[in-house]
PLY file of the C-alpha trace (Angstrom):
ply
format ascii 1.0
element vertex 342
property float x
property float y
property float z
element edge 341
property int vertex1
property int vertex2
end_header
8.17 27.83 -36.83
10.57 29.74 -34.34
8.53 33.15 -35.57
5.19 31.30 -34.29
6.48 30.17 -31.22
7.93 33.47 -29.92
4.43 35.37 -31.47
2.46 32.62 -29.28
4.42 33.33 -26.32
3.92 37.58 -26.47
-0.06 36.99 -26.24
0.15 33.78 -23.94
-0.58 34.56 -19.89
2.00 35.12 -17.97
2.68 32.22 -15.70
4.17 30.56 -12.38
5.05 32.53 -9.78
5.78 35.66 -11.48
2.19 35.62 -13.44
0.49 35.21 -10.44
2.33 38.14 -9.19
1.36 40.39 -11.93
-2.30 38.67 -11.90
-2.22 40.17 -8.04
-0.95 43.27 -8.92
-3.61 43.50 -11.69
-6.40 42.89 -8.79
-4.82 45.67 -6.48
-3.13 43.75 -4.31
-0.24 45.49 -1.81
2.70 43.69 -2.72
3.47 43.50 0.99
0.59 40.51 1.46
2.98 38.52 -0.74
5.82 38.82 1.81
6.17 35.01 3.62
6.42 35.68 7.82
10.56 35.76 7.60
10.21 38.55 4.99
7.45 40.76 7.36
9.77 39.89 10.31
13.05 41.04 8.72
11.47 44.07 6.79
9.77 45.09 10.20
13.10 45.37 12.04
15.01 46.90 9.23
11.78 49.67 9.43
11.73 50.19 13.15
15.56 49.90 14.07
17.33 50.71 11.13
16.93 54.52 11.57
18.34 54.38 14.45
21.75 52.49 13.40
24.68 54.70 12.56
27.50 54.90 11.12
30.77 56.00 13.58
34.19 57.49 13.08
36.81 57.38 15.35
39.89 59.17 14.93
42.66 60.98 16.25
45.01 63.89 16.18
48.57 63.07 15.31
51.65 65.64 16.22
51.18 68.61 13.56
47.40 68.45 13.72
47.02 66.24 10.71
43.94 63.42 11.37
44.21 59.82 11.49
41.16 57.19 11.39
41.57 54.71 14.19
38.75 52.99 14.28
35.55 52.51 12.31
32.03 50.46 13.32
28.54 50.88 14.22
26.23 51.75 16.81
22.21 52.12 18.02
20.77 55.11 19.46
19.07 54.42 22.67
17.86 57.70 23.88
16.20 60.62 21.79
19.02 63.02 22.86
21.78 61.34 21.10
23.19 58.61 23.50
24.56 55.66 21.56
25.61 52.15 22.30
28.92 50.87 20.59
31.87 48.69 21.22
34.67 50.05 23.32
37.05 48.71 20.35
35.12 50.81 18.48
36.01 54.12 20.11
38.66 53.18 22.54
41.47 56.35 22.44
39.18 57.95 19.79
39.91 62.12 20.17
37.43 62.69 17.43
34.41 61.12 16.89
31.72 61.69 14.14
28.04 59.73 13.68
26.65 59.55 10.35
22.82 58.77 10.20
20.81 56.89 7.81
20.03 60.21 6.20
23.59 61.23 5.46
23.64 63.67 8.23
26.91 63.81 10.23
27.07 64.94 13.97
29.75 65.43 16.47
29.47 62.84 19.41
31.87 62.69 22.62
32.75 59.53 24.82
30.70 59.51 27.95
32.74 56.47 29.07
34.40 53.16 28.45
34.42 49.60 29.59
37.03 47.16 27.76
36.27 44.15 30.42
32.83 43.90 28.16
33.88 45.52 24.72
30.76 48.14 25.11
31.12 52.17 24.89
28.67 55.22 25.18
29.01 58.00 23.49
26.71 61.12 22.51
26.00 62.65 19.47
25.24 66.76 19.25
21.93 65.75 18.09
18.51 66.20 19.65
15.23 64.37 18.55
16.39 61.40 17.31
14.99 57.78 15.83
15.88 55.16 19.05
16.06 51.64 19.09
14.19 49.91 22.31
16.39 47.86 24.58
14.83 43.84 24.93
16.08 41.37 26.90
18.60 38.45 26.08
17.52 35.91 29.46
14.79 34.19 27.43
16.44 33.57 24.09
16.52 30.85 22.51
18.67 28.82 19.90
16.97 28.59 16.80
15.56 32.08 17.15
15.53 34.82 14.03
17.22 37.20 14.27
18.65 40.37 12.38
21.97 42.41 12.34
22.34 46.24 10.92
25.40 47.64 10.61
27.87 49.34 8.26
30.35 46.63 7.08
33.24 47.97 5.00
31.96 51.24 4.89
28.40 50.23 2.94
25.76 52.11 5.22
22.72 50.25 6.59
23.71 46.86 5.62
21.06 44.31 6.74
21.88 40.16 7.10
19.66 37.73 8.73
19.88 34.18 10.24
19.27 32.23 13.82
20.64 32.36 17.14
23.50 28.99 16.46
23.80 28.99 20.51
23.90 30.85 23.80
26.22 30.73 27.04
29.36 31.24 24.87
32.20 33.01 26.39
34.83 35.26 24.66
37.91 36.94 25.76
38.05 40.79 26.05
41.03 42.86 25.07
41.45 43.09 28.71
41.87 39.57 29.13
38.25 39.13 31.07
35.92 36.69 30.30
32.83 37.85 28.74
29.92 35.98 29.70
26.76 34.32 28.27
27.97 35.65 24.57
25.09 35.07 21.91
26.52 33.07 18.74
24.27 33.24 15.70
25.33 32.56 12.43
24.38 36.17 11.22
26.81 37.19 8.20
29.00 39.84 9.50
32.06 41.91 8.71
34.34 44.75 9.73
32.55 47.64 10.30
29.48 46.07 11.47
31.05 46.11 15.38
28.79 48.13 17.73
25.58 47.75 15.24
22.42 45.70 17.34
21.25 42.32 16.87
17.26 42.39 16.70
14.39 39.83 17.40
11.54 39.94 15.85
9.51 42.12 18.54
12.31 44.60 16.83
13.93 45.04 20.42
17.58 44.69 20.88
19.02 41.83 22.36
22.97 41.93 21.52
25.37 44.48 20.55
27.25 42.62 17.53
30.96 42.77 18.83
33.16 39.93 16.63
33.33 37.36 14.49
36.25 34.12 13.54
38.25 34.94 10.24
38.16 32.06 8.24
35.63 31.03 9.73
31.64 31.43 7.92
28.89 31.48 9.67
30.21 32.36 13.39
29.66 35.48 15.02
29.09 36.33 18.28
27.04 39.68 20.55
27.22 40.74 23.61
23.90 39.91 25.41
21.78 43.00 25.91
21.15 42.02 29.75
24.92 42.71 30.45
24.94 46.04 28.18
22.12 47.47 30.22
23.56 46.70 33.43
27.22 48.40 31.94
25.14 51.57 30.38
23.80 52.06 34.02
27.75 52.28 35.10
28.69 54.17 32.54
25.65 57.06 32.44
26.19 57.29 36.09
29.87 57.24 36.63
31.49 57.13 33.12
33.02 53.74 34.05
32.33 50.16 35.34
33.38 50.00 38.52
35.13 46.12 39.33
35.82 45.40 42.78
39.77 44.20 43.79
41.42 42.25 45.97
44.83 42.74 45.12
46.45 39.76 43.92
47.86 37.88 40.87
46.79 34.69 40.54
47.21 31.39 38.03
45.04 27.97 37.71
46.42 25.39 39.36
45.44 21.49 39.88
45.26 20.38 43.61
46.76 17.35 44.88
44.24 14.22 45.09
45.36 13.64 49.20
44.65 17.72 49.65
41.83 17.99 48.10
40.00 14.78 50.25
41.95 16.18 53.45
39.65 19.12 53.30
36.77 18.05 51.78
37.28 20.18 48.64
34.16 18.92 45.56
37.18 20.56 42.86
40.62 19.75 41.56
41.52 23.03 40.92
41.96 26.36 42.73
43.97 29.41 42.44
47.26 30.12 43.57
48.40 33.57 44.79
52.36 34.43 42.71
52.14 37.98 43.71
50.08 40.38 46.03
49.62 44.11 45.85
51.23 45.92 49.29
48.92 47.98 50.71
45.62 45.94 48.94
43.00 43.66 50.73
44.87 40.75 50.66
47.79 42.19 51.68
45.96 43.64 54.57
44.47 39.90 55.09
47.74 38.05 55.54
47.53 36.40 52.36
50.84 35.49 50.40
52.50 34.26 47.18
52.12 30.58 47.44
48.80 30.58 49.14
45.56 28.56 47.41
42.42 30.29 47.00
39.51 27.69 47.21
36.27 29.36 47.45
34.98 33.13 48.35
31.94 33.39 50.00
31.22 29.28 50.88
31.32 29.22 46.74
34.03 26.93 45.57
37.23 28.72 43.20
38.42 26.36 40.59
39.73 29.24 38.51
40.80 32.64 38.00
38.17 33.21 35.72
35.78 32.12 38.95
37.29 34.44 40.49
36.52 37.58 38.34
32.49 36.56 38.09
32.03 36.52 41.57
33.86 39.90 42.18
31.57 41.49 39.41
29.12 43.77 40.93
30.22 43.26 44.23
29.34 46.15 47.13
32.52 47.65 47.97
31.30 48.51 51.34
30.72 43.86 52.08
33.08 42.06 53.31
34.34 38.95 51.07
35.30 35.35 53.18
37.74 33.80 51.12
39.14 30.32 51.92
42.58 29.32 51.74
45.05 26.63 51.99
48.49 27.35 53.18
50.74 24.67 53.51
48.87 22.02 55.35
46.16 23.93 56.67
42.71 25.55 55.83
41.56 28.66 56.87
39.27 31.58 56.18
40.16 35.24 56.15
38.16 38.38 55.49
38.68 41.32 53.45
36.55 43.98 51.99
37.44 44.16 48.22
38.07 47.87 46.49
37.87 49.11 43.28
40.43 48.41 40.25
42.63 51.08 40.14
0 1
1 2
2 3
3 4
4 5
5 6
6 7
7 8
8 9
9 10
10 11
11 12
12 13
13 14
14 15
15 16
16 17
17 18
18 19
19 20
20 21
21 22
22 23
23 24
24 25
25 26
26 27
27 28
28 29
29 30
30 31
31 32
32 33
33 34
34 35
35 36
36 37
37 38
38 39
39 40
40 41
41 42
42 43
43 44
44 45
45 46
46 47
47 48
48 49
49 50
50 51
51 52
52 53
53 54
54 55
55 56
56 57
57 58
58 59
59 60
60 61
61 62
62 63
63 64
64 65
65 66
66 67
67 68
68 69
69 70
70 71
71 72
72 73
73 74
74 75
75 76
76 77
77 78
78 79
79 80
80 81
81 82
82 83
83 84
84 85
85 86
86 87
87 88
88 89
89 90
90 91
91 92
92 93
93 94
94 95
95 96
96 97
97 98
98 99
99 100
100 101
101 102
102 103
103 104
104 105
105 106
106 107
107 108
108 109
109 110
110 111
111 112
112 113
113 114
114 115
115 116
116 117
117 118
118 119
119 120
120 121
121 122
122 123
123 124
124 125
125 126
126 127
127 128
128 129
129 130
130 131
131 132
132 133
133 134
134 135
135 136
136 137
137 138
138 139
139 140
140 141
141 142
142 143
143 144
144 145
145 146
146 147
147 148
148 149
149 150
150 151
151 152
152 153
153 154
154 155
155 156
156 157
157 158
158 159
159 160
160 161
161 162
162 163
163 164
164 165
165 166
166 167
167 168
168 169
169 170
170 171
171 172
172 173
173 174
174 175
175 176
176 177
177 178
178 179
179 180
180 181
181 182
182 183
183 184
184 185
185 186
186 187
187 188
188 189
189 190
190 191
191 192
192 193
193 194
194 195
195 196
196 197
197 198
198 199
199 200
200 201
201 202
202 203
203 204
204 205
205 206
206 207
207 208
208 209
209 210
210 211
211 212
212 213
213 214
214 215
215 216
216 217
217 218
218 219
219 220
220 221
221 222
222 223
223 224
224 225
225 226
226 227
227 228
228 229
229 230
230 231
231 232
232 233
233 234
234 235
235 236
236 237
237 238
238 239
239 240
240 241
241 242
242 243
243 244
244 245
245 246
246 247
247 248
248 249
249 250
250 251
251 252
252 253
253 254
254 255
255 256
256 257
257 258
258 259
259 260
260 261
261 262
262 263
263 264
264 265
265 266
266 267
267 268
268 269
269 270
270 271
271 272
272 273
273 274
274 275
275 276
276 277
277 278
278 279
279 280
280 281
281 282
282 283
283 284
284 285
285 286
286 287
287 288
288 289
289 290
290 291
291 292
292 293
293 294
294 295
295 296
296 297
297 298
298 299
299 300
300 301
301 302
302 303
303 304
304 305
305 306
306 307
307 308
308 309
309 310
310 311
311 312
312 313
313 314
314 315
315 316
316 317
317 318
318 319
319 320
320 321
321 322
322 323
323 324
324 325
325 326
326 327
327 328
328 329
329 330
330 331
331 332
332 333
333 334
334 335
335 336
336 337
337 338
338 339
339 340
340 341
């Protein structure tokens, strides 16, 4: 009976879904019209971007010339001269750096410059002709949206995970201590070594740089927006650093008194308060002192330090910045022209 059964089954059709895929096959179909829309989306990217992804090195030379690997991640080629977008963690202190191409190919690359406040890095490679990945833009995403990472997690070279923006407008610490703003979170599956790799949409442009992720945590990783990388790849190309402007103080959060705040008409119960000031620096120069309470720069109200450090980003060193203070029980307004951090 068994003997029947299995000689019935060699000469039956083959059936369900793979039958109808060998039925296809049979009538010359491409096996690529059998790929669903998230399949031709993700396959696209990987097609378009993925040559472009590579692998990075970092290391450095120890007393005695012996080499030590400090640092390991990802990054995108941008330009077809060999300029490549990475995280500063990536290649921060790096003496020796080495990009290895999806074709096994190693080149040389050296650090064009540096910007911790954002985690992002440019560096070039000794190459010439190269596959680039096209910059998008990150103002119009959405939550929801597809999206794809490529990297080189744990060493394993052109590693591709999918998934969905979770949500946008996060904001994450740098190793600086800045707030990064308008951080992408997806829930993109992502590891050590895929740092510096790009975050694609479907129109296969780049729309975050892929800079960290929760241990412990599945599901939650976060990119810088591409909007902000452009802007710090400008800086970077141009001057081989970001330049911040500075007023020259140390500040803390602090709540204000209920009877202050409705003595001066202040819409917040916080501002920041001045503990030390930098001789010589703008606010120095200003009058301002330990103890004072900055409340708003520019008509814009301060609530925290934080507030602070947005508004100073970008600013024209050659403006003048009115910043409002309370001292004691008085308000008053003083002007400064900020500098850059030293």
């Amino acid at each position: 009976m068994i003997d029947a059964l299995l000689a019935s089954a060699e000469v039956d059709e083959p059936s369900g879904a793979v039958g109808a895929l060998e039925a296809d096959r049979a009538r010359g179909i491409d096996d690529g019209g059998l790929l669903d829309s998230y399949s031709r989306a993700v396959v696209a990217v990987v097609e378009h971007v993925g040559p472009a992804v590579v692998s990075i090195a970092a290391g450095s030379r120890r007393p005695g010339g012996a080499a030590g690997v400090v640092g390991a991640g990802s990054g995108v080629i941008f330009t077809p001269d060999g300029y490549v977008l990475t995280n500063s963690h990536v290649v921060h202190e790096a003496k020796d750096l080495g990009v290895t191409l999806t074709d096994g190919s190693t080149l040389g690359a050296t650090p064009i410059g540096s910007d911790p406040a954002t985690d992002l890095a440019v560096i070039r490679t000794d190459g010439t002709g190269l596959p680039i990945a096209q910059f998008g833009e990150s103002a119009s995403l959405r939550a929801g949206q597809l999206v794809v990472a490529i990297g080189n997690p744990f060493g394993f070279q052109s590693t591709v995970s999918a998934g969905v923006i979770s949500a946008l407008g996060r904001s994450l610490r740098s190793g600086t201590g800045q707030l990064i703003e308008n951080i992408i979170q997806t829930d993109v599956a992502l590891n050590p070594g895929n740092s510096g790799g790009p975050l694609v949409d479907t129109r296969t442009r780049v729309i975050g740089i892929n800079t960290a992720i929760i241990r412990m945590a599945q599901g939650i990783s976060f990119a810088i927006p591409i909007d902000t990388a452009k802007w710090v790849v400008g800086q970077l190309l141009a001057r081989g650093r970001v330049r911040r402007a500075y007023l020259g103080i140390v500040g803390q959060t602090r709540p204000i008194d209920r009877v202050v705040a409705r003595r001066h008409a202040l819409s917040v119960s916080q501002a920041v308060e001045i503990i030390s000031v930098e001789p010589h620096g703008p606010a120095a120069i200003a009058g301002l002192r330990e103890g004072d309470l900055v409340v708003a720069l520019n008509e814009r109200a301060v609530r925290t330090v934080d507030d602070m450090h947005r508004m100073l980003v970008g600013w024209s060193f050659a403006d003048a910045l009115k910043v409002g203070v309370i001292r004691g029980d008085g308000r008053f307004d003083v002007s400064m022209v900020p500098v850059e951090v030293p």
